[in-house]
C-alpha positions as CSV (number, residue, x, y, z in Angstrom):
1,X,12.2,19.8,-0.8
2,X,9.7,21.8,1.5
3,X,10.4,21.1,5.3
4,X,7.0,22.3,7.1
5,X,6.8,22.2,10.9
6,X,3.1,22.5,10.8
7,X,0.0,20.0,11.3
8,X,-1.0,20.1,7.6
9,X,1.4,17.3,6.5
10,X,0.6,15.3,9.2
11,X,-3.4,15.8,8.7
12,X,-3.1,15.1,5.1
13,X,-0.7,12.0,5.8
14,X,-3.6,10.9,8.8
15,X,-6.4,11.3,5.9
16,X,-5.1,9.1,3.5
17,X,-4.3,6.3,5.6
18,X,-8.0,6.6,6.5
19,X,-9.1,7.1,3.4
20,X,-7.0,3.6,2.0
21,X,-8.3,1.8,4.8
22,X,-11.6,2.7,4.1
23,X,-11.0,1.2,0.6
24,X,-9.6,-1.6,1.7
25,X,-12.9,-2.3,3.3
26,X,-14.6,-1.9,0.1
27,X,-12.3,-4.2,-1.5
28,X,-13.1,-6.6,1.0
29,X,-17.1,-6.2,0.2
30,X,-16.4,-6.5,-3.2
31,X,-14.7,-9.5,-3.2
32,X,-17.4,-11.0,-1.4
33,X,-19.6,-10.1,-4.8
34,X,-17.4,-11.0,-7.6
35,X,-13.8,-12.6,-8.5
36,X,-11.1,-10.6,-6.9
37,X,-9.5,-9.9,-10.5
38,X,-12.8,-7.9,-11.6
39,X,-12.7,-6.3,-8.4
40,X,-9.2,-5.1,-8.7
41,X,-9.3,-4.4,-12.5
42,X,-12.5,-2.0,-11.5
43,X,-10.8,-0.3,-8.9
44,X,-7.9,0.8,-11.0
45,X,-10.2,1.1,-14.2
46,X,-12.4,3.7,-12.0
47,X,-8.9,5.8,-10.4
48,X,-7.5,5.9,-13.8
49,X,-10.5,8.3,-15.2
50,X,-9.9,10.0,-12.2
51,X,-6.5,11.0,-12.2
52,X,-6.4,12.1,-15.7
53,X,-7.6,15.1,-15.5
54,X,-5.1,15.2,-11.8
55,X,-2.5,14.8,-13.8
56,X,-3.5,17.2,-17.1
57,X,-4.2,20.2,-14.3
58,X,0.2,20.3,-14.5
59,X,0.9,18.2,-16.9
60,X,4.3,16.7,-17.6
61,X,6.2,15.9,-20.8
62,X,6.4,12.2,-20.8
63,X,9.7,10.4,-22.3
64,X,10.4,7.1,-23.5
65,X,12.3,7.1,-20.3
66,X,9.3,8.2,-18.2
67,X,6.8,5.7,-19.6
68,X,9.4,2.6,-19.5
69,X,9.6,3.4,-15.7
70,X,6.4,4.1,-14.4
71,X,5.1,1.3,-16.5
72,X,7.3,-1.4,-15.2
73,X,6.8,-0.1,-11.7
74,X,3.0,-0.5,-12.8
75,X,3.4,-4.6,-13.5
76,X,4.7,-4.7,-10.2
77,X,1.8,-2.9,-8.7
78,X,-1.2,-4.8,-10.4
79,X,1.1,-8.0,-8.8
80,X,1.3,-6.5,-5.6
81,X,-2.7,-5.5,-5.6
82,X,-3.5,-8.8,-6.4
83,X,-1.8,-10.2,-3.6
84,X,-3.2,-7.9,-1.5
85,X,-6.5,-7.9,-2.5
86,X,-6.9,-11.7,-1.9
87,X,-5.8,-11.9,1.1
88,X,-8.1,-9.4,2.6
89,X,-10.5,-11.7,1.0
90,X,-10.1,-14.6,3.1
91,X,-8.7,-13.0,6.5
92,X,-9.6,-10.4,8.8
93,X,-8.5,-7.1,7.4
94,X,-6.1,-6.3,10.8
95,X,-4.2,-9.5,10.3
96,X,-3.6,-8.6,6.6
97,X,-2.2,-5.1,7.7
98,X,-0.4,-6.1,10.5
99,X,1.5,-8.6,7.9
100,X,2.4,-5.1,5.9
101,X,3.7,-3.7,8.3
102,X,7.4,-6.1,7.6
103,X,7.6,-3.4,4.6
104,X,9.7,-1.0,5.9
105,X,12.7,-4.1,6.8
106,X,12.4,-5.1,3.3
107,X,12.5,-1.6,1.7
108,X,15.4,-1.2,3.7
109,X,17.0,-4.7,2.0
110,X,15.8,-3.6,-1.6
111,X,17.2,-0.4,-0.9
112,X,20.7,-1.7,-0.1
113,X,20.0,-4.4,-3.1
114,X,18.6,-2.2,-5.8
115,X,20.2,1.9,-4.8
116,X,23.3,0.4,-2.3
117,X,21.9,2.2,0.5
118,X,23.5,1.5,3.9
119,X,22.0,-0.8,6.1
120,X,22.5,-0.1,10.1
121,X,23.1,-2.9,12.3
122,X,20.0,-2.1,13.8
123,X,18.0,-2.5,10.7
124,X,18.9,-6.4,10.9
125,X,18.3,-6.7,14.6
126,X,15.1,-5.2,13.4
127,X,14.3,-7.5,10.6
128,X,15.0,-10.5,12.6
129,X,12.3,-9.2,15.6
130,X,10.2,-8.3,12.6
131,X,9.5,-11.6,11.4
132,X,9.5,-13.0,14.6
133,X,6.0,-10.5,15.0
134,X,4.7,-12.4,11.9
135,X,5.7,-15.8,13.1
136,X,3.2,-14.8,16.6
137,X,0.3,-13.8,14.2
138,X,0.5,-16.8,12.0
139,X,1.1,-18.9,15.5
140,X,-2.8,-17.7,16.3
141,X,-4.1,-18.6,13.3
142,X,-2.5,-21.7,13.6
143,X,-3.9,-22.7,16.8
144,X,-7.8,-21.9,15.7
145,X,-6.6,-24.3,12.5
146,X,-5.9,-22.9,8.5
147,X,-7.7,-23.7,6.1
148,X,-5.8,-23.8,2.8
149,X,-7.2,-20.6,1.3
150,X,-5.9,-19.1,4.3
151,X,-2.6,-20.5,4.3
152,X,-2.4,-18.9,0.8
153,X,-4.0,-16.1,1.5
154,X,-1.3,-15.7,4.7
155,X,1.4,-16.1,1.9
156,X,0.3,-13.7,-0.3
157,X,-0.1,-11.2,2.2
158,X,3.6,-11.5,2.4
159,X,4.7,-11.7,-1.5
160,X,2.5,-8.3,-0.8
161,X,4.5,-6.8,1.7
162,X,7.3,-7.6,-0.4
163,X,5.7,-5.9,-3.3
164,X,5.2,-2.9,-1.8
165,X,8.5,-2.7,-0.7
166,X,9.6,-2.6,-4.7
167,X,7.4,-0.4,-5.2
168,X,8.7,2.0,-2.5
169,X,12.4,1.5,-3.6
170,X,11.1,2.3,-7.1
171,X,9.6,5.0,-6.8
172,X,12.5,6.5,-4.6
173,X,14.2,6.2,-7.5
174,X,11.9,7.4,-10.4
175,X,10.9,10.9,-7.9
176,X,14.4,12.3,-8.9
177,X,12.7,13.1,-12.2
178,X,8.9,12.6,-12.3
179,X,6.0,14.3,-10.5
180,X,3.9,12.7,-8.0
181,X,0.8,12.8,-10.1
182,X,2.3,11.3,-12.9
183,X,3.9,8.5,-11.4
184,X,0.5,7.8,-9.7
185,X,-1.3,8.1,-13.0
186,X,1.1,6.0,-15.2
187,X,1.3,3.3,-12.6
188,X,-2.6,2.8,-12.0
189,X,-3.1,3.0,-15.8
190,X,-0.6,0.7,-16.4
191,X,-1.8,-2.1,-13.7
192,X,-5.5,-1.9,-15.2
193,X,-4.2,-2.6,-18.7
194,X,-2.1,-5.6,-17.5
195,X,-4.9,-6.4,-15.8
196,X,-7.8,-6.2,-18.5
197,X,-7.4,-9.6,-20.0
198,X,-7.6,-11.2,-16.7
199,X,-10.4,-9.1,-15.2
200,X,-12.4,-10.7,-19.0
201,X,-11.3,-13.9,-18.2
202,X,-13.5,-14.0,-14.9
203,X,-16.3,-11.1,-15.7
204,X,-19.7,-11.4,-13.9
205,X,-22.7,-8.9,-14.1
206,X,-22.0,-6.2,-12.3
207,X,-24.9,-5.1,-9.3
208,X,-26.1,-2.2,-8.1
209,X,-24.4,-2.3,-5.6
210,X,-20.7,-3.9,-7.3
211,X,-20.8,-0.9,-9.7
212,X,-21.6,1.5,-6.3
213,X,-18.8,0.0,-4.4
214,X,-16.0,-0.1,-8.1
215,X,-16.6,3.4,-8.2
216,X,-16.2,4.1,-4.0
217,X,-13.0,2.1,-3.9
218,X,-11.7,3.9,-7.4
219,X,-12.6,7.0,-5.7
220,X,-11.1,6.5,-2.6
221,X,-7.9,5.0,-4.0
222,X,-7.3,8.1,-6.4
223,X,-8.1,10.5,-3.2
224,X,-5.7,8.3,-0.6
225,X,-2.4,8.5,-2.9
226,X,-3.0,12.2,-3.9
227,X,-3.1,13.0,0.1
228,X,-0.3,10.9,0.5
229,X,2.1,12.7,-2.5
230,X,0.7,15.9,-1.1
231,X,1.8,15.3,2.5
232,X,5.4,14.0,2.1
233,X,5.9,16.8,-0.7
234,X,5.7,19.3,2.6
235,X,7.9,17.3,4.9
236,X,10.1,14.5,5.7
237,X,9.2,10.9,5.3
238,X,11.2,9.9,8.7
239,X,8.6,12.2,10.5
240,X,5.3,11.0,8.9
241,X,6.2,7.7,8.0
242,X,5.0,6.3,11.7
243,X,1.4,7.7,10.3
244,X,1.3,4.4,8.6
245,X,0.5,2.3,11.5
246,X,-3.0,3.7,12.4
247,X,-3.7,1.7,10.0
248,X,-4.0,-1.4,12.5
249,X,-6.8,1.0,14.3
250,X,-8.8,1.7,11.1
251,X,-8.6,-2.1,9.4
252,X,-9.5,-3.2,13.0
253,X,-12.3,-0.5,13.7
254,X,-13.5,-1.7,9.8
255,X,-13.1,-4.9,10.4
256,X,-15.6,-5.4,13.4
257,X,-18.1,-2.9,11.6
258,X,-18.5,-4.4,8.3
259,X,-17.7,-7.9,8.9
260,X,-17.4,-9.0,12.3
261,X,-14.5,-9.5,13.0
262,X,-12.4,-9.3,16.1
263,X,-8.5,-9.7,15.9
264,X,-6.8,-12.1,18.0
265,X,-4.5,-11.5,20.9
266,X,-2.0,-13.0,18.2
267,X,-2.5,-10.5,16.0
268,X,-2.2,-7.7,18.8
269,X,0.7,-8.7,20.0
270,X,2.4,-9.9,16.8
271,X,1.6,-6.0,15.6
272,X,2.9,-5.0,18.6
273,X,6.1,-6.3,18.1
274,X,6.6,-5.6,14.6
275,X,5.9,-1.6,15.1
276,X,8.3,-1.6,17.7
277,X,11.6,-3.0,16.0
278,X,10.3,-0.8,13.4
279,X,10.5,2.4,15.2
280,X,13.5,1.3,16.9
281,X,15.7,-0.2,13.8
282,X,14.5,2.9,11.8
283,X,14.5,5.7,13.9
284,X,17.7,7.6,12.7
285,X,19.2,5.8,10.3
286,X,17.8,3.9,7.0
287,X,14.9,4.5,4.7
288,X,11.9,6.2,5.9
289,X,8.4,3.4,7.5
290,X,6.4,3.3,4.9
291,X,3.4,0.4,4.7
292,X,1.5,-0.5,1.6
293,X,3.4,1.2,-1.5
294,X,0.8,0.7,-3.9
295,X,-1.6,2.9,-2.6
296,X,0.6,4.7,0.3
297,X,4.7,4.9,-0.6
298,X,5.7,8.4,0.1
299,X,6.2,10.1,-3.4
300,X,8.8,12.2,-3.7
301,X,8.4,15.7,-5.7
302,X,10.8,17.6,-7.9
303,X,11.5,21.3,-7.3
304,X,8.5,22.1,-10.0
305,X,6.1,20.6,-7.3
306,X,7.3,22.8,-4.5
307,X,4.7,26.0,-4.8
């Protein structure tokens, strides 16, 4: 594994956090337009075609093994997007992230679960404060009153958060023997297949501007978890992991834009709070910060991706 001490991991790392929030954004437009399972089947439909030829530039042989993995990792992922995706649709983009950002605790729980990775006391001291940060947020919403798609929407942005921690843990996992590109490819072909019959289920016309903003968000998508693969191939997770959390500053910087809206003190504070037991339970010991996993877990390269 590559160790660089230079910006370029860091500015690619910085770009594709922009680049996911950015699409997050356009997934919130488009669910404005039609049903959320269109709009997710269209946004992995679109990154599909354009990480095939990604992934044929260097292709890999792909085993039974290979397509087992990255498939079932890919149910998991078109779950996880789901969640997601709905619950940007019915509240304000910074309170969605801010949720996501519990990840890291619950990678560091599947980790010990699903690999028997050491836990640090301060991991659970960490976890504890953690949820207490997401207990602030949903206080503020709370006290404005919830309706029920916001209540649900509030609970899938957790079942989220606990998706992309799987995800993460997975994918730690399946790197010892697959390529970044083709554990990106597999798993976005895979969750647009699962997600095909639903997408029919619901289908409207698609717009002018529905097809504009499919193909923006595919694009966008595709571009965010190259940069992302690309950056932690160079250097350590620990050190770009805490990248992740301008993420708050780009969903709330979108979310005032695009749609009005203007996070809570709540949702400040309750961000606050989780980034901070973050840092501090992770900062040595335990798997690396890491936020959404669908779009952002840090891939991990074999020694035929280190040119």
């Amino acid at each position: 594994m590559r160790n660089e001490t230079g910006l370029a991991p860091v500015a690619l790392v910085a770009l594709a956090v922009a680049l996911l929030s950015a699409m997050d954004a356009g997934m919130k437009a488009q669910t404005a337009l039609i049903p959320v399972l269109q709009a997710v089947w269209l946004r992995y439909a679109v990154a599909t075609i354009l990480l095939v030829p990604v992934f044929l530039a260097r292709p890999q042989r792909l085993s039974r093994a290979t397509l087992t993995a990255n498939a079932l990792r890919g149910v998991v992922v078109a779950a996880t997007a789901l969640c997601f995706f709905y619950a940007i649709s019915v509240l304000p983009l910074a309170l969605v992230v801010s949720i996501a950002f519990i990840a890291p605790f619950l990678i560091a729980l599947l980790g010990r679960i699903l690999l028997g990775e050491t836990i640090h006391p301060r991991i659970g001291i960490g976890i504890a404060f953690g949820f207490v940060g997401v207990l602030v947020i949903f206080g503020g919403e709370l006290r404005v009153g919830v309706s029920a798609d916001q209540f649900l929407g509030f609970a899938a942005a957790i079942a989220g958060a606990f998706g992309y921690a799987l995800v993460a843990v997975l994918i730690r996992k399946q790197a010892a023997t697959d390529r970044a590109q083709t554990m990106v490819l597999l798993q976005t072909a895979t969750a647009g297949l699962i997600l095909t019959p639903l997408a029919i289920g619901v289908w409207q016309p698609l717009g002018a501007t529905s097809l504009s903003l499919g193909g923006l968000v595919g694009l966008l998508g595709a571009a965010g978890q190259l940069a992302i693969a690309a950056g932690f191939a160079r250097a350590p997770a620990a050190r770009l992991g805490i990248l992740e959390y301008t993420s708050f500053v780009w969903a709330a910087l979108f979310g005032f834009l695009f749609f009005a809206e203007v996070p809570r003190a709540e949702t400040f504070a309750g961000a606050a709070i989780i980034v901070a037991a973050c840092l501090v339970a992770l900062r040595s010991e335990g798997p690396e910060p890491t936020g959404r996993a669908t779009a952002r877990a840090p891939y991990r390269t074999d020694p035929r991706d280190q040119d």
